[in-house]
N, C-alpha and C positions, 0 to 999 in steps of 0.2 A: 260536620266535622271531617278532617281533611283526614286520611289513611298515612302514616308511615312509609317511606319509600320498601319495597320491599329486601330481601336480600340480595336478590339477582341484578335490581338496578342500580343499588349501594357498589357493588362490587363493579357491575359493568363500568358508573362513574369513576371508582377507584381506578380502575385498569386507564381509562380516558385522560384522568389527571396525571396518573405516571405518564402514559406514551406522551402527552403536550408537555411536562416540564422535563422530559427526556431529551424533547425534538429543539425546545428551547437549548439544553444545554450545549447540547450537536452541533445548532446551528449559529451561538454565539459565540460559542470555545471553539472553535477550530485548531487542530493541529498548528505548532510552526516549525520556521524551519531550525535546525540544528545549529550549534556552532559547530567550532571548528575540534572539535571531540575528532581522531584518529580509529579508524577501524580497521581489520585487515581487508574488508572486500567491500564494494557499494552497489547497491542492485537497484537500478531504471525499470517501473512498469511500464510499459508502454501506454499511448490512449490518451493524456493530455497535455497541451503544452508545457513547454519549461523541465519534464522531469528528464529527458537526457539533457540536455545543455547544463542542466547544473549536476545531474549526476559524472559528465564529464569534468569541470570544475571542481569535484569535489578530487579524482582521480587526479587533474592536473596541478591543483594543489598541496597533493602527497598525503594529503587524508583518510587515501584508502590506497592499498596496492594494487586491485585488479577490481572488473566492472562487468556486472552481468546485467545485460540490456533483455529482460525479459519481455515475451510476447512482440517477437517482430514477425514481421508478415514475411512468409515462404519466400515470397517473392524480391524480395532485399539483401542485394547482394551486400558484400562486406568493403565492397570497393564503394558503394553508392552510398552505404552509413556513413562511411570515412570521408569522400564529397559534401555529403546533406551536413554533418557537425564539424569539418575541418580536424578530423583525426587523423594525426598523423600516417604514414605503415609503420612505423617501429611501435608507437603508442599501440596499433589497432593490434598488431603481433603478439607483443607480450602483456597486457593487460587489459584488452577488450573481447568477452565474451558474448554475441550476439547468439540468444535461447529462441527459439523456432517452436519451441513445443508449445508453448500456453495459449490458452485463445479469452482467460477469463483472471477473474483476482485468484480463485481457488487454483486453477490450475499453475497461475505465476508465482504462486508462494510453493507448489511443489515442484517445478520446473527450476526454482531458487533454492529447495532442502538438497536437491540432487546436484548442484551448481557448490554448493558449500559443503556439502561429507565432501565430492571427490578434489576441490581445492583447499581441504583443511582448514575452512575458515573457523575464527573464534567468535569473530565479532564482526557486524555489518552496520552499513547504514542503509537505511530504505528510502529510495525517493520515488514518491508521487505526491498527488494535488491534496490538499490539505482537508478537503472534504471527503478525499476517499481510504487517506491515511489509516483511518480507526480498523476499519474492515480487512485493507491490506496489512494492517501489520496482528493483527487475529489470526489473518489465514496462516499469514508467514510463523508464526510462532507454534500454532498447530502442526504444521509441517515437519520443522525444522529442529535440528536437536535443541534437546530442551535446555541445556547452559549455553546456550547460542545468544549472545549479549545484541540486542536491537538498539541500532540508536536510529530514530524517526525524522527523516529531514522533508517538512513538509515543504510542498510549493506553495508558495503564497496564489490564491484564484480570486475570484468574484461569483459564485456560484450562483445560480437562478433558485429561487425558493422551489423549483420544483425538480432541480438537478440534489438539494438538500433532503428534502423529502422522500425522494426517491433511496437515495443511498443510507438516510436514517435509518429508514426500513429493512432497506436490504442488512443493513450491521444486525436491527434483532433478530430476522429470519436466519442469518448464520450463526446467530450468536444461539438461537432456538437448539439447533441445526445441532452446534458439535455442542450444545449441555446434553442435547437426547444421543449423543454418538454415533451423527450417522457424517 
């Protein structure tokens, strides 16, 4: 006669079938992108294709008034962004803020709370790649003042089953992360 599964492996199976119909939902519901919803500010993570090109687009379209291009590398000048995207100098002048400080998601969403207290913003739109959406706009809302209206304009990707998995993960370890408040 065959024993009962015990506690520990009831629960362990339990926890297994949440994380798989989690990774399911993560990896068939992906973020999209936005319409044409109006915000005062639009903030580009840096890291994958498509999120300045269109978060420029969203700026050139009057959808947003001003555009913080978080986590650029030290080394990019303001003249050489304006080159690589076709930004105008009067666009780049009054409405493009290129952030030097973030090197990660966490630190881009508070590189963007400190970007938005000191331009007064109300409302933003956040663009990065549609797989990484979920995580970045957690960080950003942890950050950022809390009636701070997000509207999520994801990039359409293709992502590799193991660029999904990877970042599934990394969502619950943050998400672990600020429920224990650290």
């Amino acid at each position: 006669m065959r024993k009962p599964p015990g506690l520990l492996r009831r629960l362990v199976s339990a926890v297994l079938l949440i994380w798989a119909l989690g990774f399911l939902w993560f990896a068939l519901f992906l973020p999209q992108p936005a319409g044409d919803r109006k915000t005062d500010g639009v903030i580009a993570l840096t890291g994958g294709g498509g999120r300045i090109p269109r978060a420029i687009e969203v700026l050139r379209q009057g959808q947003a008034k001003k555009l913080l291009v978080a986590g650029v590398d030290t080394e990019v000048r303001p003249h050489e962004f304006a080159a690589e995207y076709d930004v105008g100098p009067r666009l780049l002048a009054c409405c493009v803020t290129l952030g030097y400080e973030s090197v990660d998601t966490r630190s881009n969403a508070q590189e963007a709370a400190r970007w938005i207290a000191s331009q007064k913003i109300e409302s933003v739109r956040l663009v990065t790649t549609d797989w990484h959406m979920r995580r970045a706009a957690l960080d950003l809302a942890i950050a950022a003042p809390k009636d701070l209206v997000i509207v999520e304009d994801a990039v359409r990707s293709r992502p590799s089953l193991k660029t999904l998995f990877l970042e599934y993960n990394k969502l619950i370890a943050r998400t672990i992360a600020w429920a224990a408040g650290w």
